[in-house]
N, C-alpha and C positions, 0 to 999 in steps of 0.2 A: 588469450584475452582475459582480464581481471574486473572485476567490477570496481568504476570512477567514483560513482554517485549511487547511495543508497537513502531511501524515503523512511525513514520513521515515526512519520506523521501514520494516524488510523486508518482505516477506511470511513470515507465521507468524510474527508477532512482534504477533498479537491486533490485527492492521489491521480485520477484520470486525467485533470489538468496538468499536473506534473507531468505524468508519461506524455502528455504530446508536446508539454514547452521543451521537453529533456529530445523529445525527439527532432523538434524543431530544431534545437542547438547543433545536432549532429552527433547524437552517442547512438543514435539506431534504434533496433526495436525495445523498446524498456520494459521490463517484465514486470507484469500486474497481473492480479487475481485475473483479468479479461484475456493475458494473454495464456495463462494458464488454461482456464477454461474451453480455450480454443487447439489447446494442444495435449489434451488430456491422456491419452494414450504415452506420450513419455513424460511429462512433468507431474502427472497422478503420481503414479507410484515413486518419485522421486520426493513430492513432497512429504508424502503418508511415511515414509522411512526418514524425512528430519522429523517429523511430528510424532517418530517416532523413538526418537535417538538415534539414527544411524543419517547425519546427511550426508553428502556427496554433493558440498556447495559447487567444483566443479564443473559438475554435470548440470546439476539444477541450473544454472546462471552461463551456459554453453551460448556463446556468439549474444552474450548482453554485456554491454558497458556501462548500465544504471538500471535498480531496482526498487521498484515504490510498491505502495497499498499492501494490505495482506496478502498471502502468510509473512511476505518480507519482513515486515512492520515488528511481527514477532519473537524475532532471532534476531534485533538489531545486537545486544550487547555479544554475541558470536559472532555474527558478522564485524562488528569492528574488530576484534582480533584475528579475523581471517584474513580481511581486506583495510590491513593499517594505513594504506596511504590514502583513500577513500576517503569523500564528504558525505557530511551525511545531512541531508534536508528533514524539516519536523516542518510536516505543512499543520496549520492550528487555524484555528475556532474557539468562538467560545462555546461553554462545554453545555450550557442549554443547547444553543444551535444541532451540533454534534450531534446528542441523543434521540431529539425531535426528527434528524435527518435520518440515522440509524435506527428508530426505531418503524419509520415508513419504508426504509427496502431493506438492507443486511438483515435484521432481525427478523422480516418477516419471512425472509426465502430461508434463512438454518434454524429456527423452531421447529419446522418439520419439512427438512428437504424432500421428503416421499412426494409430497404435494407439488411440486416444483415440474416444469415438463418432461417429461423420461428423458429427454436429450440429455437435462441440465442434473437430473439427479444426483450423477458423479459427483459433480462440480458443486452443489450445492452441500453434501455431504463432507465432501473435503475443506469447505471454507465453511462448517460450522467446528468440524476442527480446529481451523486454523485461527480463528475469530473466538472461540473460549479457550483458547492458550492462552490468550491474552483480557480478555474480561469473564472469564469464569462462567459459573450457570445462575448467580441470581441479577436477573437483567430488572430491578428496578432500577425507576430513573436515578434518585438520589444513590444510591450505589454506583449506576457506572457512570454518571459524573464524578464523582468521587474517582474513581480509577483512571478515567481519561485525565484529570489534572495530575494527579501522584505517576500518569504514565510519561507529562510533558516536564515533570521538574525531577523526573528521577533523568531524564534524559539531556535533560540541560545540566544537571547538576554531573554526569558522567562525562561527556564530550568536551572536551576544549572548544572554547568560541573559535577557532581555526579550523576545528574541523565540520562544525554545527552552525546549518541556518535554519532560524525560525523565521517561515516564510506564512504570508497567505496571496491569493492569489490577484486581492486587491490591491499587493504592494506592487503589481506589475512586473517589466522583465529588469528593471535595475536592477535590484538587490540578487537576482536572481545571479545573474550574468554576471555582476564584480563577485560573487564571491566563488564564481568558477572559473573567471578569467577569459569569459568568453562576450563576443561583440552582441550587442544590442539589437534583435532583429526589428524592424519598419512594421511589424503584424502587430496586429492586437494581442494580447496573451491569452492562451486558450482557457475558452469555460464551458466544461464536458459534463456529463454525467448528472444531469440532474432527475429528480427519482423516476420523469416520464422514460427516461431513456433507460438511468437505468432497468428498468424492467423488460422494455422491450430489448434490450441485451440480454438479460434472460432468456426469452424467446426464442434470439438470434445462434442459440447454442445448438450446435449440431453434432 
């Protein structure tokens, strides 16, 4: 099994949404930070060895067909030379939005994962790795605005319009669906994750 479909959109940029529209479609379980979370004992130490240089895309991405939100997000330009026939989705916001949303859950669970429930510690610790791979240690606002925009036109600017959708999740399941060649499901488009939940997903880590 190869990965179809990979997210290059941030975290808080509606990656939860994607995983259940991509699941709805029929590619199966889609890996996200949540499903990480939940399988920490093998994707832990999988992920800590890309974040360390040594990945094993493989293994990491074993019985998934599509991969959104962090760590993903963060190795898209290796993963497109891993997985060249692959589309690859930039779910987007605007970049006020984004920080405001970021800075009320992601940012506040990897400034000190210790604080986090001993379940989620792991979990929390590995996606503060995984989250300053990609926006560094200085988290003011005007700075990681500034790198979520330089992170959406470095990536528009790399990808072929063929193989790149800049989606959000207002645009509904069209755009979605023509540019994967898949039918229009009759549901509403999912909208997941928002900061009540996510935390009480936090919680839910065991």
């Amino acid at each position: 099994m190869s990965l179809e479909v990979i997210g290059v959109g941030w975290g808080r940029t509606a990656t939860n949404s994607l995983k259940l529209a991509l699941e709805e479609l029929g590619y199966g379980t889609t890996h996200h930070m949540w499903e990480v979370a939940h399988n920490m004992d093998r994707l832990g130490p999988l992920w800590h060895d890309a974040l360390d240089g040594s990945a094993d895309w493989p293994a990491v991405f074993d019985g998934n067909r599509a991969a959104v939100d962090w760590p993903v997000a963060g190795f898209w330009r290796d993963l497109a030379d891993v997985y060249p026939q692959a589309k690859f989705i930039l779910t987007t916001r605007s970049a006020d939005s984004w920080y405001a949303s970021l800075s009320e859950t992601i940012l506040k669970v990897i400034d000190k994962p210790e604080n986090s429930p001993p379940a989620a510690v792991p979990v929390a610790t590995l996606a503060r790795r995984a989250v300053m791979r990609s926006i560094g240690d200085d988290w003011s606002a005007e700075v990681l605005k500034a790198k979520f925009n330089a992170h959406e036109a470095e990536v528009k600017q790399a990808l072929s319009p063929d193989r790149l959708l800049v989606f959000a999740p207002t645009d509904g399941w069209a755009p979605l669906c023509d540019f994967l060649g898949q039918a229009t499901p009759s549901t509403p488009f999912p909208r997941s994750n928002h900061r009540d939940e996510f935390f009480s997903n936090i919680d839910d880590i065991d």
